[in-house]
C-alpha positions in Angstrom: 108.7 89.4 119.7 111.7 91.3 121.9 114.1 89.8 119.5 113.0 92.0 116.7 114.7 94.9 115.5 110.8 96.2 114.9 108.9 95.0 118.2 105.3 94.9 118.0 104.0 97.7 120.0 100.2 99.4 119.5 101.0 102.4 121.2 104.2 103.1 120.2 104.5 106.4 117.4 107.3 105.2 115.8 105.2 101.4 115.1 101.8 103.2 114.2 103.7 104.9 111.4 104.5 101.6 109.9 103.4 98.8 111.6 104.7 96.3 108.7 108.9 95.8 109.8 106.9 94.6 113.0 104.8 91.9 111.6 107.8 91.0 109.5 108.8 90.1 112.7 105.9 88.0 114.2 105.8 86.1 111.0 109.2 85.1 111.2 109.3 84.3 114.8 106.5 82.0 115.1 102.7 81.4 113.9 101.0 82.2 116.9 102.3 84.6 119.5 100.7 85.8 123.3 100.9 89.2 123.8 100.6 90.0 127.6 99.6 93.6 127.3 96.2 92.8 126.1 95.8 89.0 127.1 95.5 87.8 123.3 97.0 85.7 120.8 98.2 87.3 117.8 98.1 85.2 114.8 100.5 87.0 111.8 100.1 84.7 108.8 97.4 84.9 106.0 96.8 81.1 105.7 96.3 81.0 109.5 94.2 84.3 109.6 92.1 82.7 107.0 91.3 79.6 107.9 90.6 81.0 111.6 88.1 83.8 109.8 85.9 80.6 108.8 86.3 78.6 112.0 83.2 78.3 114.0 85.1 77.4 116.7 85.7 80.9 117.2 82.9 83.7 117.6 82.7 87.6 117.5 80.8 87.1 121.0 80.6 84.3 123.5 77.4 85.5 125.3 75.3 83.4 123.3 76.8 80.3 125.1 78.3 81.3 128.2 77.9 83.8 131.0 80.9 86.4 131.6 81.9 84.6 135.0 81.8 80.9 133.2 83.9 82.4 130.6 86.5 83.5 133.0 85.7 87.5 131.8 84.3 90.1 133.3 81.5 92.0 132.8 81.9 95.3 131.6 81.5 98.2 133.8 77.7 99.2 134.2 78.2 102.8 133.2 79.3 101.7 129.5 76.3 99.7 129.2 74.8 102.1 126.4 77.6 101.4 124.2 77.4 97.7 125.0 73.5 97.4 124.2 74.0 99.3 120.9 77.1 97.6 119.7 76.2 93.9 120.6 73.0 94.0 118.6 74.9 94.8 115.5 75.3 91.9 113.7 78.9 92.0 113.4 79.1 91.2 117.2 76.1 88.5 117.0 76.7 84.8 115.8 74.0 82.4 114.3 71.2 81.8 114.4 70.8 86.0 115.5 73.5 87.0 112.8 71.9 85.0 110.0 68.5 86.2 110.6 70.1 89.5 110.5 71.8 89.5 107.4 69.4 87.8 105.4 67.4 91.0 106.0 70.2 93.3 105.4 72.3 91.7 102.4 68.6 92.7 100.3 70.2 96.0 100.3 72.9 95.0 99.1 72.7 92.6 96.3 75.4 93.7 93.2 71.3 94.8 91.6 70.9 97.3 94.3 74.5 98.0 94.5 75.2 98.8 90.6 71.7 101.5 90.8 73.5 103.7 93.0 76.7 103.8 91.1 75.1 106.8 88.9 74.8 108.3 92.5 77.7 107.6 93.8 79.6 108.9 90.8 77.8 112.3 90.4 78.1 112.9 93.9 82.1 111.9 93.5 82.5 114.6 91.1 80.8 117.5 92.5 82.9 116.6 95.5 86.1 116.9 93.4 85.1 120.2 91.5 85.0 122.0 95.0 88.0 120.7 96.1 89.7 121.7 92.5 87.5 125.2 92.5 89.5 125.9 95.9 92.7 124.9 94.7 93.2 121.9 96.7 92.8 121.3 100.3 92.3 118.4 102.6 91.3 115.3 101.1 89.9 113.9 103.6 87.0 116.6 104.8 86.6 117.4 101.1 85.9 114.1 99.4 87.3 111.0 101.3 84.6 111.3 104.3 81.6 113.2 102.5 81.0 110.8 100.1 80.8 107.3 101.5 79.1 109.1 104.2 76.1 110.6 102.5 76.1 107.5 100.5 75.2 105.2 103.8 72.9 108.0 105.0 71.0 108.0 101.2 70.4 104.5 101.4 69.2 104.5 105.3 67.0 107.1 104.9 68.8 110.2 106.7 67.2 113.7 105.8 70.6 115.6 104.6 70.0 118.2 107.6 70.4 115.7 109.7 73.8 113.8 108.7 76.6 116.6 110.5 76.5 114.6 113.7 76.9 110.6 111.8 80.4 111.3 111.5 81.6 112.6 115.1 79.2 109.5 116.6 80.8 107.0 114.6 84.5 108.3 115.7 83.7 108.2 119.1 82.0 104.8 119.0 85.0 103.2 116.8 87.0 104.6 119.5 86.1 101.3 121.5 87.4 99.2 119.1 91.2 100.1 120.0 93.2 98.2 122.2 93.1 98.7 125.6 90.6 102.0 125.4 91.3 104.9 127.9 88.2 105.6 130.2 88.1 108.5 128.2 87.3 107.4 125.5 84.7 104.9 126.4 82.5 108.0 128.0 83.0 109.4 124.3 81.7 106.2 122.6 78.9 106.0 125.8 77.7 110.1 125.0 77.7 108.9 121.2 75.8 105.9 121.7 72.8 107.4 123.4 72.9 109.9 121.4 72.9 108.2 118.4 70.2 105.6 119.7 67.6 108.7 120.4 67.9 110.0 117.2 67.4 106.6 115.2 65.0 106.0 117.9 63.1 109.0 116.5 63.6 108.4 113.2 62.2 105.1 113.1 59.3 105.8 114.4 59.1 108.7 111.7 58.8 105.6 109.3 56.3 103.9 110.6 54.2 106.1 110.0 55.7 108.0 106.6 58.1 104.8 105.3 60.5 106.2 102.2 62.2 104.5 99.4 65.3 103.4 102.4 66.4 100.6 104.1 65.1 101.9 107.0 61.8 101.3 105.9 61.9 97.8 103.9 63.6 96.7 107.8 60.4 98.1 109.4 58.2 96.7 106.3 60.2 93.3 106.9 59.2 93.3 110.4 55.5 93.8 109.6 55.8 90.4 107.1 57.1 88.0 110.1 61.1 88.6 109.8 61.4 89.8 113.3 63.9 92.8 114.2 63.6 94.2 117.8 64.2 98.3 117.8 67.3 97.6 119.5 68.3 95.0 116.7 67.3 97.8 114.0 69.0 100.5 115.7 71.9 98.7 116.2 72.1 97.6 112.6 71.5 101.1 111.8 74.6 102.0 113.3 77.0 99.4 112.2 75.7 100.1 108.8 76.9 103.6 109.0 80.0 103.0 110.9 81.1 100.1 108.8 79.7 101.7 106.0 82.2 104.7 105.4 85.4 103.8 107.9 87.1 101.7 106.0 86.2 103.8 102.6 87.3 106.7 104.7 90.8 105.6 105.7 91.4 103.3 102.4 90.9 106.4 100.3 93.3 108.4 102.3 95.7 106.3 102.8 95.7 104.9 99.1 96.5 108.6 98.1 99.5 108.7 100.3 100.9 105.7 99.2 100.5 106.9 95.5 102.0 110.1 96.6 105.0 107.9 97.7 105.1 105.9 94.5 105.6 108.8 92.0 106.2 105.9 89.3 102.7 104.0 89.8 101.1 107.2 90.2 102.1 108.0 87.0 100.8 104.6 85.9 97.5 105.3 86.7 97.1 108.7 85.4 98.5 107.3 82.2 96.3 104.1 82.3 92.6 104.7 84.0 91.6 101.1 83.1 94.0 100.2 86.0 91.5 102.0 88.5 89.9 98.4 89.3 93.2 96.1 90.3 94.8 99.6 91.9 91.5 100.0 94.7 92.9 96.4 95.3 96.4 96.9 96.0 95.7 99.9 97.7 93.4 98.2 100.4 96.0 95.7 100.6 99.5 97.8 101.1 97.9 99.6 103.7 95.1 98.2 105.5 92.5 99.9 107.1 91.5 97.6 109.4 95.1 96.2 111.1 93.0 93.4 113.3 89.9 91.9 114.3 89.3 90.2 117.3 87.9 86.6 117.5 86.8 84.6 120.7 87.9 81.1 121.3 84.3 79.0 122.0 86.2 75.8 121.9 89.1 74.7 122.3 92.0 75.0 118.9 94.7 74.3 118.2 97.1 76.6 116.3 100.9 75.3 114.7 101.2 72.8 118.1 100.1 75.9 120.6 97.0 75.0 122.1 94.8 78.1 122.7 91.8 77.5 125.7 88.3 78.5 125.6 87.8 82.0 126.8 90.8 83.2 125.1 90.7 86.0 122.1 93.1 86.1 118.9 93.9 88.9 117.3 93.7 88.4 113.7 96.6 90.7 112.2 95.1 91.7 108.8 98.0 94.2 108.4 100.4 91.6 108.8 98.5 88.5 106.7 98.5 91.3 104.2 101.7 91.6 103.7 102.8 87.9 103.9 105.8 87.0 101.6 103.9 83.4 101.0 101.1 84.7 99.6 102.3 87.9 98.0 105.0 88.8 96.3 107.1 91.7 96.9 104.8 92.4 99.5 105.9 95.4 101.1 105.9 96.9 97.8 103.1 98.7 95.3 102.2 97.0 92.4 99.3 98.7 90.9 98.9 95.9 87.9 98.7 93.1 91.0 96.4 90.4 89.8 97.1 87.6 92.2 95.6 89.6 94.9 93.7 87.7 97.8 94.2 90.5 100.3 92.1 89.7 103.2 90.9 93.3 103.7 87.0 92.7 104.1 87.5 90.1 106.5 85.9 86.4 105.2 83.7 83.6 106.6 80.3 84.7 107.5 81.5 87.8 108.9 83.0 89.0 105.5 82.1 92.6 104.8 78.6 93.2 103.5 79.1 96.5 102.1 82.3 95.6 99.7 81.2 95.6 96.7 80.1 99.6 97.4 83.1 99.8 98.9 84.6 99.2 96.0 82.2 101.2 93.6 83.3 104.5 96.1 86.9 104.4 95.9 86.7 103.7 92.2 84.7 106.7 91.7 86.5 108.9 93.8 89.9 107.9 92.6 88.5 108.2 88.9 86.8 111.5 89.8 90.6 113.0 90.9 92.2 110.9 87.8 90.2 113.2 85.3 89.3 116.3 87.3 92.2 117.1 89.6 95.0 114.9 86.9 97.7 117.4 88.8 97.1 116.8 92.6 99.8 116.9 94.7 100.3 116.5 98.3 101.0 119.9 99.9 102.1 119.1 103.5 103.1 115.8 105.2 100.5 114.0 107.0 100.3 112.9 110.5 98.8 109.9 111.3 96.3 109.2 113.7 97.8 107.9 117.1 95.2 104.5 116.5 96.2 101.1 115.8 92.9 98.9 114.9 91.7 101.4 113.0 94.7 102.7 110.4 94.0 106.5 109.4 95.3 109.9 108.7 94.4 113.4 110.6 94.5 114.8 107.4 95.2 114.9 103.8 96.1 118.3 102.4 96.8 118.6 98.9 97.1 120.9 95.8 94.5 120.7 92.8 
């Protein structure tokens, strides 16, 4: 990696701006590279990121088979232990048979039947979120329609009174927070505040729906429960929360960071406005060409071997999504935008039983809010140069400000 004119470096400004001449590097120096700083094994190419997505030898948690100390890991410092009990009940952090259990309840919500009834929703909401930002004249893209929308989307289908959605957005920052490398203490008594926080009030409204259950998937969980498919409170909450954090990140920072890269592709831009029908295939590339989620983190169960380097049990790979991404095998031109890109097996909602359960409304929200500015706002323009934020996992801007 210190051969390359683009090291890889998460904290360095000038590699969160554009992390890609960096895993240009990893790919072409090896398969599978140890990275000191944060005692993990970054793994750069898209068949290898793949295939290790679907590996059972690998988990998103070890604690269902060994004890920290047997793992050679340590525990985590007591006074994070709110963030810990919220965050490992989430299924994204549980493996089988927990995780399947889990899901099996969840995915109800969100088969493509349940999905396609709130595309009305979702595009009504879309536009009205537009028509202010146009009725102002612009402004940022971001507060305006990128984070409202998937937001009160996820909160609609839990079962969140409307008053009570101004704080879902600061919890989930300070929570995500966690998932960086390396966090600052800082920012884990952020993500610790949010947690409780966000654990009373679900706590409360829970129990609001026991005893007056809605039309929400808070509800059929709680009804669920009642039939024999067990959830603990913790196991509801915490799948409460992922569902909201998950549910509106990525949407969040792919809708933001899709309009930047159109900005900086005057010529596909100008493709899209003059073809709307390439609004499917151009959510694609766009989720591709910059990623919102750059990693995610895998632990090694059993032994594996990756491209002759053997990687030991207790170990954790860092599977580069921004880098498999963008990998020359797979894609071509890959460090370019190609809104008409059919061959397109980006990677970008992870895969094996992990793989995102909220895509396909994923997908339905950054159509509608890109066809929403297509039609309502067809002459936005960017009206000041962003600035990124200083994250790595977790690829975002501050801002978005534009001109309607």
């Amino acid at each position: 990696m210190e051969a390359t004119d683009a090291p890889f470096d998460p904290w360095s400004p000038t590699f969160l701006a554009d992390p890609y001449p960096a895993y240009a590097g990893l790919r072409e120096a090896g398969r599978v590279h140890y990275y000191e700083p944060t005692n993990q094994y970054l793994i750069p190419h898209h068949a290898d990121v793949s295939a290790l997505l679907r590996d059972r030898r690998l988990g998103r948690t070890y604690q269902h088979r060994y004890a920290h100390e047997d793992f050679g890991r340590t525990a985590p410092p007591p006074e994070h232990e709110p963030f810990h009990t919220l965050n490992d009940q989430g299924m994204l952090d549980l493996e089988p048979p927990d995780h399947t259990r889990i899901r099996r309840l969840v995915s109800k919500a969100f088969t493509p039947r349940t999905v396609e009834r709130l595309t009305p929703y979702v595009e009504k909401l879309a536009g009205e979120l537009v028509d202010g930002l146009v009725a102002d004249g612009g402004g940022d893209l971001l507060a305006r329609v990128a984070e409202p929308l998937p937001v009160a989307v996820i909160a609609e289908m839990l079962g969140v009174p409307e008053a009570d959605r101004a704080p879902l957005r600061p919890w989930s920052a300070a929570i995500c927070g966690m998932y960086e490398l390396n966090p600052p203490e800082e920012t884990a008594r952020a993500a610790v505040r949010a947690s409780v926080e966000f654990t009373d009030y679900l706590r409360e409204l829970i129990a609001e729906r026991r005893t007056r259950p809605g039309d929400d998937l808070i509800s059929a969980l709680i009804a669920a429960h009642d039939e024999g498919d067990r959830l603990t409170e913790q196991e509801m909450i915490s799948t409460c929360v992922l569902l909201l954090n998950a549910g509106h990140e990525a949407t969040v920072n792919a809708t933001v960071n899709g309009w930047w890269a159109l900005f900086r592709h005057p010529d596909q831009l100008a493709a899209l406005r003059a073809d709307h029908s390439l609004v499917p295939s151009a959510v694609e590339e766009l989720m591709r060409h910059d990623t919102p989620l750059q990693l995610f983190e895998r632990w090694v169960l059993d032994e594996i071997e990756v491209a002759g380097t053997t990687i030991p049990v207790g170990s954790e790979v860092a599977l580069l999504f921004g880098s498999a991404n963008h990998d020359p095998v797979v894609f071509t031109d890959p460090a370019g935008l190609d809104l008409t890109r059919r061959d397109n097996p980006h990677i970008s909602f992870s895969a094996g039983i992990h793989y995102c359960i909220g895509a396909p409304l994923a997908r339905i929200e950054l159509a509608a809010s890109m066809r929403a500015l297509l039609t309502r706002a067809p002459a936005l323009r960017l009206a000041a140069e962003p600035t990124r934020k200083p994250n790595f996992v977790i690829r975002g801007l501050e801002e978005l400000r534009v001109e309607a």
